[in-house]
C-alpha positions as CSV (number, residue, x, y, z in Angstrom):
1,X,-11.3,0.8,34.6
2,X,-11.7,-2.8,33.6
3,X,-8.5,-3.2,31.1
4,X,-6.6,-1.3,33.8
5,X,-7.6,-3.9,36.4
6,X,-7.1,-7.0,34.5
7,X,-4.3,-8.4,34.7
8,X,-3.0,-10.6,31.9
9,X,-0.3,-11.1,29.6
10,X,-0.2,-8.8,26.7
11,X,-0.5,-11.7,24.1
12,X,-3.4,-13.4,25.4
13,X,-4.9,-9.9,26.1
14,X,-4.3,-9.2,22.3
15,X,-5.6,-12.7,21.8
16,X,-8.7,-12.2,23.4
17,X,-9.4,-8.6,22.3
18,X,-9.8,-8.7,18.6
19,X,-13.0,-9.3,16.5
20,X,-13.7,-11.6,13.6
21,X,-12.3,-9.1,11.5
22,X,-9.5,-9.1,13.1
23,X,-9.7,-5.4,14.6
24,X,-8.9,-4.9,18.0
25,X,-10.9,-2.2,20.2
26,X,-8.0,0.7,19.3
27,X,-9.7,0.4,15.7
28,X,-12.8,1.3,17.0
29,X,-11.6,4.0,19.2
30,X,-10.0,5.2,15.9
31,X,-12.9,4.8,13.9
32,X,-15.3,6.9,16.1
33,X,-12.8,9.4,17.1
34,X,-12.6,8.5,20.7
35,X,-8.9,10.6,22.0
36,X,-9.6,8.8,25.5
37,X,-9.9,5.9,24.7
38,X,-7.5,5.6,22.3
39,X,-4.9,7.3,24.8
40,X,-5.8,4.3,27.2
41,X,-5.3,1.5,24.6
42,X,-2.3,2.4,23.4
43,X,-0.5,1.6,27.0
44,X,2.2,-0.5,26.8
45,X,1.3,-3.0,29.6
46,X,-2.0,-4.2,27.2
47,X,0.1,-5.0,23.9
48,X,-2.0,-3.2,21.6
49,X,0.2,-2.8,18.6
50,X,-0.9,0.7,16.8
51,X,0.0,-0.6,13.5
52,X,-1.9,-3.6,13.7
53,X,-3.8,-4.2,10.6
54,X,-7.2,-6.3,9.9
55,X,-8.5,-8.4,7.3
56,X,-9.2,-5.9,4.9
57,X,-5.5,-4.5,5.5
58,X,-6.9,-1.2,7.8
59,X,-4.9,0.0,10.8
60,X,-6.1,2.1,13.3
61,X,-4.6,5.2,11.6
62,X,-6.6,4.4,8.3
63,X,-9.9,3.5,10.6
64,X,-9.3,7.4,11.8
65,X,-8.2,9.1,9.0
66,X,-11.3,7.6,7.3
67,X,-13.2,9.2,9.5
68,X,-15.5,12.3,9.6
69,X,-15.9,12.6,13.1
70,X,-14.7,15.8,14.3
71,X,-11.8,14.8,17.2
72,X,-10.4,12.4,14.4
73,X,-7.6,14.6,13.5
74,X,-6.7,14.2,16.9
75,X,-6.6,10.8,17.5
76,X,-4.4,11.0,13.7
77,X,-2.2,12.8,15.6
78,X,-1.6,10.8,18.6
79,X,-1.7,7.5,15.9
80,X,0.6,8.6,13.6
81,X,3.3,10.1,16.5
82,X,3.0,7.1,18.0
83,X,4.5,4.9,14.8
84,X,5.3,6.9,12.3
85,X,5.7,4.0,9.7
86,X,2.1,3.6,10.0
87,X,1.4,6.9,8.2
88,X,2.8,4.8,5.0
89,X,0.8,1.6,5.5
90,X,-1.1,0.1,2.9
91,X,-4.5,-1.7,3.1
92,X,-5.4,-4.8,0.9
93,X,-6.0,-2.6,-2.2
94,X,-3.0,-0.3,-1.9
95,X,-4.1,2.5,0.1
96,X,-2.6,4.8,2.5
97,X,-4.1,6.8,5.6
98,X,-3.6,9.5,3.1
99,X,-6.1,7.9,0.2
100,X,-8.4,7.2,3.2
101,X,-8.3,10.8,4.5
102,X,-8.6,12.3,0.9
103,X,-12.2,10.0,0.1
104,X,-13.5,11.1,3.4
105,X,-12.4,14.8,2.1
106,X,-10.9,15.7,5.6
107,X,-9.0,18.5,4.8
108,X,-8.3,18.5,8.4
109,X,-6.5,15.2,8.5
110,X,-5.0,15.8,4.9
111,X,-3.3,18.9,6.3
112,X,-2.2,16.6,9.2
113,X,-0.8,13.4,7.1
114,X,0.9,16.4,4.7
115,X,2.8,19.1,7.2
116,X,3.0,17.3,10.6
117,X,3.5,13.2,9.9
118,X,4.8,14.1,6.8
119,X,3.1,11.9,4.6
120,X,3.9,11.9,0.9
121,X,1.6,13.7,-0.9
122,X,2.0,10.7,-3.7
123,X,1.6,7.8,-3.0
124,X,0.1,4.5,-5.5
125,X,-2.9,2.1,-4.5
126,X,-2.9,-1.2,-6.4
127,X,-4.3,0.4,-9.3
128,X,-1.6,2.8,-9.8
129,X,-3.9,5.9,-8.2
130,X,-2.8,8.4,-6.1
131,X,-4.7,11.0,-3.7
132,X,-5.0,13.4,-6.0
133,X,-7.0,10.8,-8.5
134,X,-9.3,10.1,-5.7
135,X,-9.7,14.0,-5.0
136,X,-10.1,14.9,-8.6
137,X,-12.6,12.4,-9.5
138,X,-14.7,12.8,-6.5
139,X,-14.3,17.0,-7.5
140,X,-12.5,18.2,-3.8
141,X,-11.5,21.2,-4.4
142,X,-10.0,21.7,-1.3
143,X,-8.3,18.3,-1.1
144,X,-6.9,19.3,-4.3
145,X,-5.3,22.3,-4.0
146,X,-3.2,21.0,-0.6
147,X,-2.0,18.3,-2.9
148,X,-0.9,20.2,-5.5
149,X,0.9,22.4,-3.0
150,X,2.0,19.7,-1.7
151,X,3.6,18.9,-4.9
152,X,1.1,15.8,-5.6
153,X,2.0,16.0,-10.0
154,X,-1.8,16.2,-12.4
155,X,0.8,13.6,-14.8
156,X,0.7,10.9,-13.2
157,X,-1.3,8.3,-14.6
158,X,-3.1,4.7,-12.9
159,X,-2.8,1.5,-14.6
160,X,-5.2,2.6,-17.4
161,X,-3.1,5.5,-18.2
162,X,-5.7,7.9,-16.8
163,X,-4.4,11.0,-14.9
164,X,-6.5,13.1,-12.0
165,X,-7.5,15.8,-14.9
166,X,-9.2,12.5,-17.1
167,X,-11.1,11.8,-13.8
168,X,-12.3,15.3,-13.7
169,X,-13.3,16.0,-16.7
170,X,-15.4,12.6,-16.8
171,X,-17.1,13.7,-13.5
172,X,-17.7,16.9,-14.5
173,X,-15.2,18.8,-12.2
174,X,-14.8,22.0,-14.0
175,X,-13.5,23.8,-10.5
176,X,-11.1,20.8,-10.1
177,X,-10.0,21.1,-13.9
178,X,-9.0,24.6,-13.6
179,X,-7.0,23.9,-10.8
180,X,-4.9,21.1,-12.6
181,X,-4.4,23.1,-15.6
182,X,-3.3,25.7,-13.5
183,X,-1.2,23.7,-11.7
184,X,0.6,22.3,-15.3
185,X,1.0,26.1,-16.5
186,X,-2.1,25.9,-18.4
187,X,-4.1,29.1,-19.4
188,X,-7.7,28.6,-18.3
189,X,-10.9,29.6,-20.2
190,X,-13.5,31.3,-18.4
191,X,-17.4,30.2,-19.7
């Protein structure tokens, strides 16, 4: 293989590997799901660093956790065991792997951040938003139930005071609303 052959110092490699955007071919391999490939970049002798981030403040693990692809919750897993710090890294707006995962809705990788890399179920973008904002405004039922088990709390509120159950309501998320109000102790009404 040709990055097995050449043979160059690991900060000129890493120098000469990354894009204009600053993401280096292990973001791409994490992007599209590629286990192989990824397995290969991440040798030591080429420098890669797994946490690297690029301009828009992305690292590999968010590039794969983003994704729908179905061996990303692999390449998570080999990401995130890899550096475990990385499972807490934020991109330029304040976002985890773990907000990443949740607006993809992979339940997959959301069961992977929660009960193997132990990511924190809440966690705050810039905006004060958490997973289970993104979830309950986007009406992921799924998604939302393993953060409420996960202990992710309906009471928190973003920088405009609104809390997941606001976003639901406004979206029209009645399946999501049960759930929260549920969740808080609330009786439900059936229609």
């Amino acid at each position: 293989m040709l990055l097995q052959s050449t043979v160059l110092d690991s900060e000129n490699f890493y120098q000469m590997v990354n894009d204009n955007v600053g993401r280096s071919p292990l973001h791409y391999a994490a992007c599209t799901a590629r286990l192989e490939c990824c397995e290969v970049l991440l040798d030591e002798k080429l420098g890669l660093p797994v946490d690297q981030k690029d301009r828009n403040g992305h690292t590999p693990l968010m590039c794969a956790a983003a994704s729908c692809h179905p061996d990303a919750p692999e390449v998570v897993r080999l990401l995130g065991s890899r550096k475990i710090s990385s499972v807490t890294a934020r991109d330029n707006v304040g976002r985890t792997a773990m907000h990443l995962a949740v607006i993809a809705q992979n339940t997959t990788v959301v069961d992977i951040l929660l009960n193997e890399l132990q990511c924190p179920s809440e966690t705050f973008d810039n905006d004060a938003r958490t997973p289970l904002h993104y979830a309950a405004k986007r009406g992921f039922d799924e998604v939302v139930k393993k953060l409420l088990a996960a202990k992710a709390r309906n009471a928190t509120r973003d920088c405009y005071g609104i809390s997941p159950a606001h976003y639901a309501v406004l979206n029209g998320h009645r399946n999501v609303v049960d759930q929260l109000m549920i969740s808080a102790g609330r009786m439900v009404i059936a229609y």
